[in-house]
PyMOL commands that place a pseudoatom at each C-alpha (Angstrom):
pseudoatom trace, name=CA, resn=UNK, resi=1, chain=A, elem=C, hetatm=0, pos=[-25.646, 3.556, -5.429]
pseudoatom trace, name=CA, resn=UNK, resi=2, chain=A, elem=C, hetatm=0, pos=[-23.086, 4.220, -2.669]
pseudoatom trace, name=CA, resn=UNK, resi=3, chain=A, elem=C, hetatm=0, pos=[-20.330, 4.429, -4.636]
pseudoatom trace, name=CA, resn=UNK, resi=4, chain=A, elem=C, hetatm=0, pos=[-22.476, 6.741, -7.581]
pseudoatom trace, name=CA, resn=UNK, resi=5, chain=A, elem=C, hetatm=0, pos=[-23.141, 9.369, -4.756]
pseudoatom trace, name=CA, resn=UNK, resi=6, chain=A, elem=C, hetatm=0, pos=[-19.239, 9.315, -3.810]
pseudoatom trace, name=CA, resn=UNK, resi=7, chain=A, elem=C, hetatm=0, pos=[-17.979, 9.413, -7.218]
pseudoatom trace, name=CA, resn=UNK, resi=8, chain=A, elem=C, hetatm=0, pos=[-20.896, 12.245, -8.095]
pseudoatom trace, name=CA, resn=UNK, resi=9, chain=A, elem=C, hetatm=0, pos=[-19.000, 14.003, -4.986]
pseudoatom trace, name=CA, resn=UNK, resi=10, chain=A, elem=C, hetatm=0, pos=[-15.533, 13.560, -5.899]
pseudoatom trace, name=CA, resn=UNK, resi=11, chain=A, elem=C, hetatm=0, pos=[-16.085, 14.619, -9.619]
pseudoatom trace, name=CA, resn=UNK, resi=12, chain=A, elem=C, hetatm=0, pos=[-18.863, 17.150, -9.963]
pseudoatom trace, name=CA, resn=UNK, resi=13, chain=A, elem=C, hetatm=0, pos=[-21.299, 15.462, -10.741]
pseudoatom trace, name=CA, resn=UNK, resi=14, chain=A, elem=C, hetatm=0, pos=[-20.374, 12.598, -13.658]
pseudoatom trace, name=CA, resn=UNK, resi=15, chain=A, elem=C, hetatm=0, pos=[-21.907, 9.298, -13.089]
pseudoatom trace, name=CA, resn=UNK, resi=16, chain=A, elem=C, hetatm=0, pos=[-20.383, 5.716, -12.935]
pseudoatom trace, name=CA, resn=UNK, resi=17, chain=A, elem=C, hetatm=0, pos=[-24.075, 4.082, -13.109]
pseudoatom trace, name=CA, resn=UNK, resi=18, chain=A, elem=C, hetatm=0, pos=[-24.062, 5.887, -16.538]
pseudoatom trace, name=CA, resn=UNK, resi=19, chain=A, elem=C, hetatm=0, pos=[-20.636, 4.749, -17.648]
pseudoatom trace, name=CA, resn=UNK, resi=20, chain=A, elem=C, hetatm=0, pos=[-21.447, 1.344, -16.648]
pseudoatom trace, name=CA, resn=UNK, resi=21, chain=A, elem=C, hetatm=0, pos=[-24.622, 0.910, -18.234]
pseudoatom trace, name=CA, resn=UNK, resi=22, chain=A, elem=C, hetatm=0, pos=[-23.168, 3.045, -21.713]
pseudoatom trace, name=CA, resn=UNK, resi=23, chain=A, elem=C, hetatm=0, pos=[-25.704, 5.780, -21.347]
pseudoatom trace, name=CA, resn=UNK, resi=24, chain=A, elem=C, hetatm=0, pos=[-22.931, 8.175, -21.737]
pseudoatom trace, name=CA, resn=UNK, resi=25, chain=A, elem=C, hetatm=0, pos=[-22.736, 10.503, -25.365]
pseudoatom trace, name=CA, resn=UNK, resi=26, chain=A, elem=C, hetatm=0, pos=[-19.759, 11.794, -26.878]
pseudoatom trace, name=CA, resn=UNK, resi=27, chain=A, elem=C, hetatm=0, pos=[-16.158, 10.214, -26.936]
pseudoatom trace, name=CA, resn=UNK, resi=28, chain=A, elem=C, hetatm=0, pos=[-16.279, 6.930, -25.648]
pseudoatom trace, name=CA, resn=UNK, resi=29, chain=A, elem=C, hetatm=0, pos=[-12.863, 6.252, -25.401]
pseudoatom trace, name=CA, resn=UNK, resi=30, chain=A, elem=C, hetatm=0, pos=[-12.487, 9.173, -23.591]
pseudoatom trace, name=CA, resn=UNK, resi=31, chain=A, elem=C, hetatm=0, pos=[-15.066, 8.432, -20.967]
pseudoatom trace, name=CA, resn=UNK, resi=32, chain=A, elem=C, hetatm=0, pos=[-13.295, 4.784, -20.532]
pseudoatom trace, name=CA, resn=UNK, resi=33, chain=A, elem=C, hetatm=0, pos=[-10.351, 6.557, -19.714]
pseudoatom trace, name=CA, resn=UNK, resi=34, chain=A, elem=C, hetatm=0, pos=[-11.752, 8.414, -17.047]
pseudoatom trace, name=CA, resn=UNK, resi=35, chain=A, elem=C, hetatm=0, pos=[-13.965, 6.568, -15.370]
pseudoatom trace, name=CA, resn=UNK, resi=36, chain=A, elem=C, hetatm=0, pos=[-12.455, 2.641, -16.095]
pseudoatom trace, name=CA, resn=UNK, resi=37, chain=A, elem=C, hetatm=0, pos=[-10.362, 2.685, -12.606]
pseudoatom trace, name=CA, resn=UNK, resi=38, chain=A, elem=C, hetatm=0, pos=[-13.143, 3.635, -10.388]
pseudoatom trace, name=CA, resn=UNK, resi=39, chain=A, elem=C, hetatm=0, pos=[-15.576, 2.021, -12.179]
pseudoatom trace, name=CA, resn=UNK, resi=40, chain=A, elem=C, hetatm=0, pos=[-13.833, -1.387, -11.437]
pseudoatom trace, name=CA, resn=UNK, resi=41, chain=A, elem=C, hetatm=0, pos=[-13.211, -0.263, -7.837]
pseudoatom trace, name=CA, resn=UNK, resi=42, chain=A, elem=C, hetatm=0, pos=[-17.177, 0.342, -7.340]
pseudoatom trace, name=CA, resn=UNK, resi=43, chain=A, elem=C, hetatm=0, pos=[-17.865, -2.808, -9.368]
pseudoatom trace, name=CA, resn=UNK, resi=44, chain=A, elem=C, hetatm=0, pos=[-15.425, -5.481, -7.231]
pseudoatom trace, name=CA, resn=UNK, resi=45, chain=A, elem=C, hetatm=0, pos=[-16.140, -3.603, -3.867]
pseudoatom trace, name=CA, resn=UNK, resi=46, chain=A, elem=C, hetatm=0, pos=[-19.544, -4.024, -4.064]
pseudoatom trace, name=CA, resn=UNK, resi=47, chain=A, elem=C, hetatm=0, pos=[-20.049, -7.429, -5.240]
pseudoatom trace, name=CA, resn=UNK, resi=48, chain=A, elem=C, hetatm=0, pos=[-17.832, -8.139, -2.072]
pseudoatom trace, name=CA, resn=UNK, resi=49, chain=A, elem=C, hetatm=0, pos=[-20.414, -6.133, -0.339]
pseudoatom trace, name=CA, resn=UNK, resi=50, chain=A, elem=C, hetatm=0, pos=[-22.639, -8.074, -1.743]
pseudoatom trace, name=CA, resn=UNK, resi=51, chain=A, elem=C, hetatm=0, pos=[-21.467, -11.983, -0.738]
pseudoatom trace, name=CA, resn=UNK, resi=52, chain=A, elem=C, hetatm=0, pos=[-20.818, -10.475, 3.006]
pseudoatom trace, name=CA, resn=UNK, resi=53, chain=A, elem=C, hetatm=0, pos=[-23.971, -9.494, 3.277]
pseudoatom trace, name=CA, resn=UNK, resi=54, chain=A, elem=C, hetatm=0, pos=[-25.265, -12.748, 1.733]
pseudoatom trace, name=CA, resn=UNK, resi=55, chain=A, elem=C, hetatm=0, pos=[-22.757, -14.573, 5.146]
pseudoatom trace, name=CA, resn=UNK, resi=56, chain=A, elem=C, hetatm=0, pos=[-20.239, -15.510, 2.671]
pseudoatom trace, name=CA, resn=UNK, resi=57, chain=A, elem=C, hetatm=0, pos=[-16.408, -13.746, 3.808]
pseudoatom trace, name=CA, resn=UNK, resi=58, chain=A, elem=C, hetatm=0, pos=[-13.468, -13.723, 2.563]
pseudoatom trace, name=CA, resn=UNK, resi=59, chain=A, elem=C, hetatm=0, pos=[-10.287, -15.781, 3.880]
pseudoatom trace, name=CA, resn=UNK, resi=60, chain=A, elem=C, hetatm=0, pos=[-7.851, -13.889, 2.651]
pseudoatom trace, name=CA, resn=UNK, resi=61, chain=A, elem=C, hetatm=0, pos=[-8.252, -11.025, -0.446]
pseudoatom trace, name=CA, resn=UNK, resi=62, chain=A, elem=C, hetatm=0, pos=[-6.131, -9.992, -3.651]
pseudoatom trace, name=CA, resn=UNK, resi=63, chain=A, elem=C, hetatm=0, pos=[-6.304, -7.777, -6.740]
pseudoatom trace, name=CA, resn=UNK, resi=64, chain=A, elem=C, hetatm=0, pos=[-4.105, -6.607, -9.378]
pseudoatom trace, name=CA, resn=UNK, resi=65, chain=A, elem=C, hetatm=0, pos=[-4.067, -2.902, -10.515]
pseudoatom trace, name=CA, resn=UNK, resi=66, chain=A, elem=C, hetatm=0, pos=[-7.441, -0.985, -9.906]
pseudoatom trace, name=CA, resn=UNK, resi=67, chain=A, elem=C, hetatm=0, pos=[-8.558, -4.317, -8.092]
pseudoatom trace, name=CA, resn=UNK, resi=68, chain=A, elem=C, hetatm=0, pos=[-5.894, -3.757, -5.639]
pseudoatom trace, name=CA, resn=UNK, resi=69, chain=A, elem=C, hetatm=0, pos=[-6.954, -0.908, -4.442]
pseudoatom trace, name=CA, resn=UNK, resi=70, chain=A, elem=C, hetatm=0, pos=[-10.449, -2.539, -4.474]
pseudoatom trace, name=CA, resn=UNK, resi=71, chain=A, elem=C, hetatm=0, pos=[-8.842, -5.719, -2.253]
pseudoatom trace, name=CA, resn=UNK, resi=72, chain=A, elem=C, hetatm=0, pos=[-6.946, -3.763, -0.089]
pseudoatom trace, name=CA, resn=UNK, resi=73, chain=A, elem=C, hetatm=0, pos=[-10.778, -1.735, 1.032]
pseudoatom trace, name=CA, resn=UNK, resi=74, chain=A, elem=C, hetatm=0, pos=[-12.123, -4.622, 1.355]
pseudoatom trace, name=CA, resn=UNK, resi=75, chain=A, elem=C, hetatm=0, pos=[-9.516, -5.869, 3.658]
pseudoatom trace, name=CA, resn=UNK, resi=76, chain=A, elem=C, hetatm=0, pos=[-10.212, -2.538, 5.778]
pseudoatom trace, name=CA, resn=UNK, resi=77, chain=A, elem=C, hetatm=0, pos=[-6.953, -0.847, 5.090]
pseudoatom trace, name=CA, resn=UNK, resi=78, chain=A, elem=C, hetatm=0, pos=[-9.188, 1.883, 3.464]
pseudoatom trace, name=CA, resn=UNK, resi=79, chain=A, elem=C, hetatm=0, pos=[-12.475, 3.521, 3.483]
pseudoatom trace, name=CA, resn=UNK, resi=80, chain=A, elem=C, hetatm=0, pos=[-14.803, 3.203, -0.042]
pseudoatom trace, name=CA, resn=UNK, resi=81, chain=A, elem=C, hetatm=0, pos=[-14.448, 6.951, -0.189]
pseudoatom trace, name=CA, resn=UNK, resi=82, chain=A, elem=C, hetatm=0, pos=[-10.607, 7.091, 0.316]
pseudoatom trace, name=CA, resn=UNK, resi=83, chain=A, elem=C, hetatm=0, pos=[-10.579, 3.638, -2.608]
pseudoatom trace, name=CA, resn=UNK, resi=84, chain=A, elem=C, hetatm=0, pos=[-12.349, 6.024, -4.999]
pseudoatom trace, name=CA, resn=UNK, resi=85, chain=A, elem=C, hetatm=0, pos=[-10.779, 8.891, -4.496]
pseudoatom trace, name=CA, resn=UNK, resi=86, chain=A, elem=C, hetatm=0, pos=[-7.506, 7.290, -5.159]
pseudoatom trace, name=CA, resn=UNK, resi=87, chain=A, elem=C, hetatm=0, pos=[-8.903, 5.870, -8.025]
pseudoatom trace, name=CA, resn=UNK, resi=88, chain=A, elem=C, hetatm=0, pos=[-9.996, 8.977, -9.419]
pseudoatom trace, name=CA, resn=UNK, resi=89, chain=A, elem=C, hetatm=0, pos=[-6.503, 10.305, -8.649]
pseudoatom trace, name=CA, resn=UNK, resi=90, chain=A, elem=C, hetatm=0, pos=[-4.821, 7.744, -10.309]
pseudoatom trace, name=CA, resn=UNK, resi=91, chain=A, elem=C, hetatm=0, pos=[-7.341, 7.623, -13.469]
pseudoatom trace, name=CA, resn=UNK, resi=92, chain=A, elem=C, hetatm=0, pos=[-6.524, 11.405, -13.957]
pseudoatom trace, name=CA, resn=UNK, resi=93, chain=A, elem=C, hetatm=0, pos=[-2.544, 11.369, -13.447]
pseudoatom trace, name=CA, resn=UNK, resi=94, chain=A, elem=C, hetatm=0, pos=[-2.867, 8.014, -16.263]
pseudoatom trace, name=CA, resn=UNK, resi=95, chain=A, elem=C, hetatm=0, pos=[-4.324, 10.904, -18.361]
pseudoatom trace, name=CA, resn=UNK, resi=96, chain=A, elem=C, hetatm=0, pos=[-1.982, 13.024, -18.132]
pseudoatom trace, name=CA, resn=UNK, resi=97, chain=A, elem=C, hetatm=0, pos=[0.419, 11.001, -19.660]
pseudoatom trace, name=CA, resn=UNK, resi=98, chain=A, elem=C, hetatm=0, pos=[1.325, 10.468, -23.129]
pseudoatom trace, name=CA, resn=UNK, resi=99, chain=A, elem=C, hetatm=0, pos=[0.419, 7.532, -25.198]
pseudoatom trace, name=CA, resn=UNK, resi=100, chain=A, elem=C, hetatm=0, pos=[4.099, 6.960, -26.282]
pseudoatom trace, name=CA, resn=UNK, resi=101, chain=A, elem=C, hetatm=0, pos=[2.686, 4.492, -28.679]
pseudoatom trace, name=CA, resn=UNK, resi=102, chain=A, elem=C, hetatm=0, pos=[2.544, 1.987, -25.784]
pseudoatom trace, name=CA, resn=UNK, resi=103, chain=A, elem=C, hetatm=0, pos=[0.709, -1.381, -26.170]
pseudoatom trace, name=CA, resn=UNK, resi=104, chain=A, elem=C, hetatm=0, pos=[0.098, -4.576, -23.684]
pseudoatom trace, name=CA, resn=UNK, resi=105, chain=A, elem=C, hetatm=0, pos=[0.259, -7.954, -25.349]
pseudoatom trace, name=CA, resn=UNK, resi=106, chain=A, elem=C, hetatm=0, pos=[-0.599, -11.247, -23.413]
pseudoatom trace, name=CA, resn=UNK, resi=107, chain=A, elem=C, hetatm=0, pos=[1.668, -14.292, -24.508]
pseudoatom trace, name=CA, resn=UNK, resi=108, chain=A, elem=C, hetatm=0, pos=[1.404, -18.101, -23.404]
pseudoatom trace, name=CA, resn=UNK, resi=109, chain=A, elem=C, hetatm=0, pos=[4.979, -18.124, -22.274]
pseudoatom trace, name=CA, resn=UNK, resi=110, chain=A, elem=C, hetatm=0, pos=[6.821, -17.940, -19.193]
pseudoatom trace, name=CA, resn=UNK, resi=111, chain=A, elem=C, hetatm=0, pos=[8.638, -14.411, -17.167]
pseudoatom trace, name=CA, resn=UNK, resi=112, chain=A, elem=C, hetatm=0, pos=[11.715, -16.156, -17.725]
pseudoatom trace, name=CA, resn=UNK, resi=113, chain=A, elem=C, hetatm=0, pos=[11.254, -16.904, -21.209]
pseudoatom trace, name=CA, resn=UNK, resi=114, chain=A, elem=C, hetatm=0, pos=[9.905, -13.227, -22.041]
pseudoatom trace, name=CA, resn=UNK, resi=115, chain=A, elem=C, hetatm=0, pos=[12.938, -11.583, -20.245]
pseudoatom trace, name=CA, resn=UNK, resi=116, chain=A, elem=C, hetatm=0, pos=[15.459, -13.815, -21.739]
pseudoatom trace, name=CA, resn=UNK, resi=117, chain=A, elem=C, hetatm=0, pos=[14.401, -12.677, -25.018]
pseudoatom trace, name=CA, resn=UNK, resi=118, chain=A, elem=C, hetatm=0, pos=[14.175, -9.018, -23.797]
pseudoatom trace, name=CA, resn=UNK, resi=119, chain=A, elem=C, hetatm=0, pos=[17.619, -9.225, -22.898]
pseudoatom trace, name=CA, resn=UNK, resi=120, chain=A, elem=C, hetatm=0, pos=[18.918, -11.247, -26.188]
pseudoatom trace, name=CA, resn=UNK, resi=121, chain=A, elem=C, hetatm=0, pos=[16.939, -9.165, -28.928]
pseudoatom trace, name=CA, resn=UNK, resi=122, chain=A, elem=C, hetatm=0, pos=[17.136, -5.514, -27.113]
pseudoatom trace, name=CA, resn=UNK, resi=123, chain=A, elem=C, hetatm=0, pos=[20.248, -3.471, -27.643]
pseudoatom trace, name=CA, resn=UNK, resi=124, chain=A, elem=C, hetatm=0, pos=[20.524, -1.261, -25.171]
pseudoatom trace, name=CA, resn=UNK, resi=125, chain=A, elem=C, hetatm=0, pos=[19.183, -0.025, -21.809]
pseudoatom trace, name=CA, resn=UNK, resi=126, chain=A, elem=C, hetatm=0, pos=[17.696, 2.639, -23.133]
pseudoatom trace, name=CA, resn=UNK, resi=127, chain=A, elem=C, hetatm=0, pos=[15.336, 0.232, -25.574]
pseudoatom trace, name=CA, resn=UNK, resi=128, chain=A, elem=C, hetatm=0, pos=[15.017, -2.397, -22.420]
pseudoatom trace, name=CA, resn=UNK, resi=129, chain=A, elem=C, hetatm=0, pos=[13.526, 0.756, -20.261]
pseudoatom trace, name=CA, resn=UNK, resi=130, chain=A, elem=C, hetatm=0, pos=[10.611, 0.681, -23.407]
pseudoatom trace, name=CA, resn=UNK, resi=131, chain=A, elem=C, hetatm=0, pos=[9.080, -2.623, -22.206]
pseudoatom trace, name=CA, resn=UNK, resi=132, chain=A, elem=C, hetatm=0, pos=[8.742, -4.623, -18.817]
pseudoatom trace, name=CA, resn=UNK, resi=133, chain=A, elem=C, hetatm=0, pos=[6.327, -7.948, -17.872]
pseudoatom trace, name=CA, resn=UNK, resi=134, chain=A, elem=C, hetatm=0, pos=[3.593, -6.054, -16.968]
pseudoatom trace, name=CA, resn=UNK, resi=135, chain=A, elem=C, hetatm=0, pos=[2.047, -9.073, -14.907]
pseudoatom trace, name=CA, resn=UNK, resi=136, chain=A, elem=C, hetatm=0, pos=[2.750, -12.794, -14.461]
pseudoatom trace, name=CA, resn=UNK, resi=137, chain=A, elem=C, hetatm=0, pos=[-0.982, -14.389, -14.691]
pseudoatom trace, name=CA, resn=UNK, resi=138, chain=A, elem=C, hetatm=0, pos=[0.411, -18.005, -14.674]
pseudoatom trace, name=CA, resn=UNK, resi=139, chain=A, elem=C, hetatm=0, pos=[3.689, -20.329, -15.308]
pseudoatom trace, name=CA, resn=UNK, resi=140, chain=A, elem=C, hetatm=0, pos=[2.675, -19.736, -19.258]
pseudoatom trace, name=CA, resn=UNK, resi=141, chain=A, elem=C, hetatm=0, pos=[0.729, -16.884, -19.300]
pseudoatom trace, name=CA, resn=UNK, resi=142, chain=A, elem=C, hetatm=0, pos=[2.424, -13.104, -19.244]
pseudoatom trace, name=CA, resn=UNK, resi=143, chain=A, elem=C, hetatm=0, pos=[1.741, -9.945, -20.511]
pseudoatom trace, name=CA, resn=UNK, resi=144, chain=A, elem=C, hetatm=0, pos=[4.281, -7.282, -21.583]
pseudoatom trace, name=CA, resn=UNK, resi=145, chain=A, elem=C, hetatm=0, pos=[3.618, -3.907, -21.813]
pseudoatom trace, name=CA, resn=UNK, resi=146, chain=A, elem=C, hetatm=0, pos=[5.892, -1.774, -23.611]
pseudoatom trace, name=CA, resn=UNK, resi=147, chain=A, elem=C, hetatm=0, pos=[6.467, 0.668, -26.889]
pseudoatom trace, name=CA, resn=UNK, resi=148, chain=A, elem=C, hetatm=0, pos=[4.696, -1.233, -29.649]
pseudoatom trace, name=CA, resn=UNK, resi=149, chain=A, elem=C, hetatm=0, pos=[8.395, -1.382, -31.571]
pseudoatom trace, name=CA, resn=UNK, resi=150, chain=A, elem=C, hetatm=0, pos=[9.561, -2.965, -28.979]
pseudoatom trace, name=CA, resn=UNK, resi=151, chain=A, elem=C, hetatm=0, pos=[7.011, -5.495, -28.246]
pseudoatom trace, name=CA, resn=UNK, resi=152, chain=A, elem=C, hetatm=0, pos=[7.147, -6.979, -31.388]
pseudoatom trace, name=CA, resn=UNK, resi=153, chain=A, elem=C, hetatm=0, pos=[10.710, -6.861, -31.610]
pseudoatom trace, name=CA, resn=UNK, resi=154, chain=A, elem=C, hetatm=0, pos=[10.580, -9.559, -28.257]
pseudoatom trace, name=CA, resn=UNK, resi=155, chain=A, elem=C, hetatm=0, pos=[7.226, -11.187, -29.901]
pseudoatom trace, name=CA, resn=UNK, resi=156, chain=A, elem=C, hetatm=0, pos=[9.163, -12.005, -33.226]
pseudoatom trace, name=CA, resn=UNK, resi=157, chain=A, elem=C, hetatm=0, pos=[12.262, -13.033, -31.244]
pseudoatom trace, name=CA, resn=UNK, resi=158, chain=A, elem=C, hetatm=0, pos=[9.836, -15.395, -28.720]
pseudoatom trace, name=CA, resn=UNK, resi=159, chain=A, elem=C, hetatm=0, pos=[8.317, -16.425, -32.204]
pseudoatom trace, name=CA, resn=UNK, resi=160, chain=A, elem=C, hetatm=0, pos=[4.767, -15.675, -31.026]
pseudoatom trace, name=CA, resn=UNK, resi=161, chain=A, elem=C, hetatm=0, pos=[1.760, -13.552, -32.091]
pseudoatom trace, name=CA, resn=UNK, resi=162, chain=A, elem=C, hetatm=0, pos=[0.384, -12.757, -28.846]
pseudoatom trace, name=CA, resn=UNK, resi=163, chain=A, elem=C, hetatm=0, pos=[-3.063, -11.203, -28.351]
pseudoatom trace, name=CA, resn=UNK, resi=164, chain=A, elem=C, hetatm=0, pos=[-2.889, -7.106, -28.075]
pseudoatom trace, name=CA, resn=UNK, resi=165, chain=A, elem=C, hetatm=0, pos=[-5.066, -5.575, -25.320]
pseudoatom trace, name=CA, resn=UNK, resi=166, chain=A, elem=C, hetatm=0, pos=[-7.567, -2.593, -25.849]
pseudoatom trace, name=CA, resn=UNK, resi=167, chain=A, elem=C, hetatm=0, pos=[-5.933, -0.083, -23.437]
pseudoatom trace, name=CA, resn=UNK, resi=168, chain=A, elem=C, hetatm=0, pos=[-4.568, 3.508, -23.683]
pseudoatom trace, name=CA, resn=UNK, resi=169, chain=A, elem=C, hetatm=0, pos=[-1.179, 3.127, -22.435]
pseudoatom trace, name=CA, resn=UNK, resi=170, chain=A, elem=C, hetatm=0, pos=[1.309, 0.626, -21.835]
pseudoatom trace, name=CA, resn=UNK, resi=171, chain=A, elem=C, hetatm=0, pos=[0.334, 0.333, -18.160]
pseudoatom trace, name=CA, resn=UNK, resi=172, chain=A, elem=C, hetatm=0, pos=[2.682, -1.674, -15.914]
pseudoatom trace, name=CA, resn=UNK, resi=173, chain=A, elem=C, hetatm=0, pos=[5.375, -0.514, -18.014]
pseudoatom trace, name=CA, resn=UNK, resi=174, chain=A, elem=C, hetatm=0, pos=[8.516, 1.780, -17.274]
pseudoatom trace, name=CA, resn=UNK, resi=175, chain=A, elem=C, hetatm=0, pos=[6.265, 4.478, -19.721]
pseudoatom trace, name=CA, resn=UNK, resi=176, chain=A, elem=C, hetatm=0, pos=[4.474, 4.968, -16.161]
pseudoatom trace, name=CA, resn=UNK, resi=177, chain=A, elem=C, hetatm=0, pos=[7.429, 6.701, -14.590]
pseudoatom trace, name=CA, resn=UNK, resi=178, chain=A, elem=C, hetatm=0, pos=[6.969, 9.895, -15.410]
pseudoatom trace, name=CA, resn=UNK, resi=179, chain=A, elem=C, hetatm=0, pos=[3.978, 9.799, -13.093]
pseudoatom trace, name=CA, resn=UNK, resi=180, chain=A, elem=C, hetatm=0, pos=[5.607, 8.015, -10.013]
pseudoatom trace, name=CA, resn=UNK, resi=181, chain=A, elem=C, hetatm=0, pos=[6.607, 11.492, -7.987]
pseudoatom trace, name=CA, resn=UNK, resi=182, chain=A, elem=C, hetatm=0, pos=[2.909, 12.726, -8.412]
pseudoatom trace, name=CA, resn=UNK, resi=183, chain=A, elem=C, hetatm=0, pos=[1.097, 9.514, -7.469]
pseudoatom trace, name=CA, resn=UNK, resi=184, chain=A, elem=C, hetatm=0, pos=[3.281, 9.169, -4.233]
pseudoatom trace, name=CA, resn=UNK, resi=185, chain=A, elem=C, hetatm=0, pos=[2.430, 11.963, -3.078]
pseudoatom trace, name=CA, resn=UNK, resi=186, chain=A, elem=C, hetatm=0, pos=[-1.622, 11.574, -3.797]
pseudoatom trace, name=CA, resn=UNK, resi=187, chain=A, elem=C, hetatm=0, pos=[-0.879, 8.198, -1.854]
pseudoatom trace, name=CA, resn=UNK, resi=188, chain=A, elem=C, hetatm=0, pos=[1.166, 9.936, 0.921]
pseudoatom trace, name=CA, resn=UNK, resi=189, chain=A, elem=C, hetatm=0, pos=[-2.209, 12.466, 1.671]
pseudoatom trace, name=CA, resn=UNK, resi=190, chain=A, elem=C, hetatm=0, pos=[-4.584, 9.642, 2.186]
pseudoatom trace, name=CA, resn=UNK, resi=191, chain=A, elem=C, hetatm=0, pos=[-5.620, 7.378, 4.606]
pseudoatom trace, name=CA, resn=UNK, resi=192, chain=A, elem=C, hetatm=0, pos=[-5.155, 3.969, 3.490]
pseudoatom trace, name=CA, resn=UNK, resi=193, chain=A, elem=C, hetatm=0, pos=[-3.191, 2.461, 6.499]
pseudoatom trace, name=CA, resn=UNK, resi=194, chain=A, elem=C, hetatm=0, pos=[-6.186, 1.500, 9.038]
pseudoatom trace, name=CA, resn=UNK, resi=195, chain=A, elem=C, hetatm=0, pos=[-5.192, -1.807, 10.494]
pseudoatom trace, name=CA, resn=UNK, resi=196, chain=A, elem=C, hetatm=0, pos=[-6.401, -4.611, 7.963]
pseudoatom trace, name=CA, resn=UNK, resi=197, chain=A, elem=C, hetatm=0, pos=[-9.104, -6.649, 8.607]
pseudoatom trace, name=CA, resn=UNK, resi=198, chain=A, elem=C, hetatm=0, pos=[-8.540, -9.550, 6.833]
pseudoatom trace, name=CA, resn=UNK, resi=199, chain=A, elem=C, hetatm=0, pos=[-5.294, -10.770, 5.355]
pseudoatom trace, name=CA, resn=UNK, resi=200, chain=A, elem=C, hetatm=0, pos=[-4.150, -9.106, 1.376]
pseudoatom trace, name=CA, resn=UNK, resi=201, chain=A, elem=C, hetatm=0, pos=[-1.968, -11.038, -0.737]
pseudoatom trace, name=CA, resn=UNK, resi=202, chain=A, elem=C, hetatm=0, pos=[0.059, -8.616, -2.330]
pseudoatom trace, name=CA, resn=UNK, resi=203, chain=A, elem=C, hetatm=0, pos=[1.096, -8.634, -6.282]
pseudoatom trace, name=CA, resn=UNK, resi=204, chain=A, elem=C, hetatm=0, pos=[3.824, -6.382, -5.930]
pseudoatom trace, name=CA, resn=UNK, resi=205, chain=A, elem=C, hetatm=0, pos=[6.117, -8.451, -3.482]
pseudoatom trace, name=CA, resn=UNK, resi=206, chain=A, elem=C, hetatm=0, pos=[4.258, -12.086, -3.287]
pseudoatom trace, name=CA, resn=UNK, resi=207, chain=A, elem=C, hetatm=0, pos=[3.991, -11.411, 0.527]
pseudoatom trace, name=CA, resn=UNK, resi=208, chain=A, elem=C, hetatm=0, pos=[0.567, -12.010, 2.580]
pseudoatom trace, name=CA, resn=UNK, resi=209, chain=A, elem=C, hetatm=0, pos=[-0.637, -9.073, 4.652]
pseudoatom trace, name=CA, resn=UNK, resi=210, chain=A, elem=C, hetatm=0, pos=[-2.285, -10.951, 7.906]
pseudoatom trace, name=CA, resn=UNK, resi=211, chain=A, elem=C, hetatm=0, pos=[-4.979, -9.218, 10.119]
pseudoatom trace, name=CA, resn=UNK, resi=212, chain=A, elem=C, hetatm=0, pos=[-4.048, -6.027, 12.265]
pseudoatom trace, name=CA, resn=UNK, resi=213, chain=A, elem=C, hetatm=0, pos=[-1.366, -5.095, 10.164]
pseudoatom trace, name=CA, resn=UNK, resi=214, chain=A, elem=C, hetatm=0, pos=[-0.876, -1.974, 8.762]
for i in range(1, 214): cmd.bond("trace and resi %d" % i, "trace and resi %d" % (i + 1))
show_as sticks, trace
zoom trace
């Protein structure tokens, strides 16, 4: 309910409770696309809400993606309102972007494996700058993220199928550039450098953020 009267206030009035519980009309897709990132902010931040209040805290927190942004609130970098307004932000500038016929694909093989065959199958830089490892989820288990050509160029080369994702855009992938400039500087306006709380792991660099940094 917190995070409905925040996102009513940062939007005008449209509802995550009715996203969430798929009493929305009209294009679905649409609406996913719009209200997915803060929808999984409000979701994660308040079932952490939700154990704390129960005595059970967290050691240390991480998230990939939107759930970043939902770890690093809970860690205290960040107020709810300043998580959800930077999802919103983010949500909207994903938008903005076209499709490019971009896909993710997860595939039971290793980074080293997928960029090995990236680099043996792909011609040119301009083709490799059409796909990237979107996110290393275990020793065997990647996804890429990429122009759909592409992808199954690598996926034929790997010799795999891979399972394809049900997203918009090839998120993760160097098809988010043309956002970057934008993004920074809806990052640079917000406050989302309070001194943490309690330590973030971070996906980006591997690194743990300890308590009382910034």
């Amino acid at each position: 309910d917190q995070c409905e009267a925040i996102y009513r206030a940062l939007t005008n009035g449209d509802s995550l409770l009715d996203m969430l519980f798929c009493n929305t009309s009209g294009d679905t897709e649409q609406a996913l696309r719009t209200h997915a990132q803060p929808a999984l902010v409000a979701l994660e931040w308040s079932l952490a809400q939700m154990w704390q209040a129960h005595g059970v805290t967290p050691s240390i927190v991480l998230g990939h993606s939107a759930g970043e942004i939902a770890a690093s609130c809970v860690a205290g970098a960040m107020s709810i309102e300043t998580a959800l307004e930077l999802a919103v932000a983010r949500a909207s500038l994903v938008n903005q972007l076209p499709s490019n016929d971009g896909v993710m694909v997860a595939v039971r093989c290793s980074r080293e494996e997928a960029e090995a065959a990236m680099s043996s199958c792909l011609g040119d830089k301009a083709e490799q700058s059409l796909i990237s490892v979107a996110s290393v989820n275990g020793p065997n288990s990647i996804v890429m993220s990429g122009v759909r050509e592409v992808v199954d160029k690598v996926l034929a080369r790997l010799g795999m199928r891979g399972v394809y994702l049900q997203v918009s855009h090839a998120f993760h992938s160097p098809l988010m550039m043309d956002m970057e400039a934008k993004f920074r500087a809806v990052l640079e306006s917000l406050d989302i450098c309070q001194p943490l709380t309690t330590p973030l792991a971070s996906t980006v660099t591997g690194a743990v953020m300890s308590a009382d940094e910034v």
